[in-house]
C-alpha positions in Angstrom: -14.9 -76.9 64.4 -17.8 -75.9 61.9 -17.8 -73.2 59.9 -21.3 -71.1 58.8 -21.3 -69.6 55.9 -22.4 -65.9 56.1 -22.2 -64.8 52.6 -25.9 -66.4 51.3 -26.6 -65.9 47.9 -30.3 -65.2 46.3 -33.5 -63.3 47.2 -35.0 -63.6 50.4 -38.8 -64.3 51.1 -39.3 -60.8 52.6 -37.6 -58.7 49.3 -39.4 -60.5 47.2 -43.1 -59.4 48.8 -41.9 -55.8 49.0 -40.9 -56.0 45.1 -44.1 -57.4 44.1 -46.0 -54.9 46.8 -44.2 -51.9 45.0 -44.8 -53.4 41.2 -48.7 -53.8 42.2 -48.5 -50.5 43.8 -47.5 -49.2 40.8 -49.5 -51.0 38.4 -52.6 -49.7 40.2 -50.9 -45.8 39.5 -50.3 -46.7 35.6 -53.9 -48.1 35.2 -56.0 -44.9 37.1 -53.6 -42.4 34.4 -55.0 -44.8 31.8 -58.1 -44.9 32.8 -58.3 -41.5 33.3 -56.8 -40.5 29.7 -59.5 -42.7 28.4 -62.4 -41.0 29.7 -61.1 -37.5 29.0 -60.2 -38.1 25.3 -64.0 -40.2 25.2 -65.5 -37.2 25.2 -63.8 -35.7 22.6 -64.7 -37.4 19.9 -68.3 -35.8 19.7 -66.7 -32.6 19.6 -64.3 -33.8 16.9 -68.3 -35.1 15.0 -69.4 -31.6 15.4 -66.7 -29.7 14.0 -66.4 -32.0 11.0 -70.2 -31.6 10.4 -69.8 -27.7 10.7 -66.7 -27.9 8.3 -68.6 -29.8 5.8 -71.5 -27.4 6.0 -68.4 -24.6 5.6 -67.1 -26.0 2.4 -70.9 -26.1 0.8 -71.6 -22.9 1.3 -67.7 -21.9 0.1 -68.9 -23.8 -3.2 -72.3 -23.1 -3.2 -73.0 -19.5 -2.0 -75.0 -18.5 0.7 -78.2 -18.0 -1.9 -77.9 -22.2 -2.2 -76.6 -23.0 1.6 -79.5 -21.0 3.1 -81.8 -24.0 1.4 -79.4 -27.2 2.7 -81.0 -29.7 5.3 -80.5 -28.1 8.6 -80.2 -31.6 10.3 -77.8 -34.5 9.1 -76.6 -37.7 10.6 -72.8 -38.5 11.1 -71.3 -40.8 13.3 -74.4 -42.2 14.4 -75.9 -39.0 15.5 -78.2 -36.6 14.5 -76.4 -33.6 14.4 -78.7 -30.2 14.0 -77.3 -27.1 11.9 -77.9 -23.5 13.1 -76.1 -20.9 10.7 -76.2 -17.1 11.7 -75.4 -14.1 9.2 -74.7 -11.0 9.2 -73.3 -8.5 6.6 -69.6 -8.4 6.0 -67.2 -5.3 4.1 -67.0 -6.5 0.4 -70.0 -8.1 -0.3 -69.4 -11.1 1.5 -71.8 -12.9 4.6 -70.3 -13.7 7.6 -72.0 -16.7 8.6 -71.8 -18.4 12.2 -72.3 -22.3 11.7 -73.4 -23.8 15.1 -73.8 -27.7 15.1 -75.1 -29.4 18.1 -76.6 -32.7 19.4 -78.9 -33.9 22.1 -76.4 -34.3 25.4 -73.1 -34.0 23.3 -70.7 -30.9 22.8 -70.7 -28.9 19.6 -69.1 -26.8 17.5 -69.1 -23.6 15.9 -67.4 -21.8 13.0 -66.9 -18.8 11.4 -66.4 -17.8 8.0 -67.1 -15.4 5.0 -68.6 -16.4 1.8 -70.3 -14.0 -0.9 -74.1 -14.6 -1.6 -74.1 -16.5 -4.9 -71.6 -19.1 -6.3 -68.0 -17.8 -7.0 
């Protein structure tokens, strides 16, 4: 009389390809969210460029006045690019300017900010 053994031990062939299919399958999922997240935050960092140049341009006229920023380069280069410099004014309560600061590039996004600063130096 022979005995079989039905209690087998181990992996088989067949889990082992539907494991692997369901790690690629997976895999494929994480990399497209990667990918993805990559492209979107790509385009970010111009924007992030242009509201640093327009916060620059903020703090010289804070320390300068408007008299003086109304004179400063309308174009400057940072992170590569050539970023151009719009500011719009208009009278504010107090004797301050409110000044718009627009900064923009060929085929990026900008920025714009907002502020109030008096006419001469403080």
């Amino acid at each position: 009389m022979s005995r079989h053994r039905t209690d087998t031990r181990g992996v088989t062939l067949v889990e082992l390809v539907i494991a692997v299919a369901i790690l690629a399958i997976g895999t494929v999922a994480a990399y497209r969210s990667f990918e993805q997240a990559q492209r979107s935050v790509g385009g970010q960092i111009p924007r992030l460029f242009a509201h640093e140049v327009a916060m620059n341009r903020a703090a010289e006229l804070r320390l300068f006045g408007m008299a003086v920023g109304r004179g400063l380069a309308p174009r400057v280069t940072y992170g590569a690019r050539d970023w151009q410099i719009a500011i719009a004014e208009a009278p504010a309560s107090g004797g301050l300017i409110e000044a718009q600061i627009t900064v923009s590039t060929q085929g990026e996004p900008g920025a714009s900010v907002i502020l109030f600063v008096p006419e001469g130096a403080p």
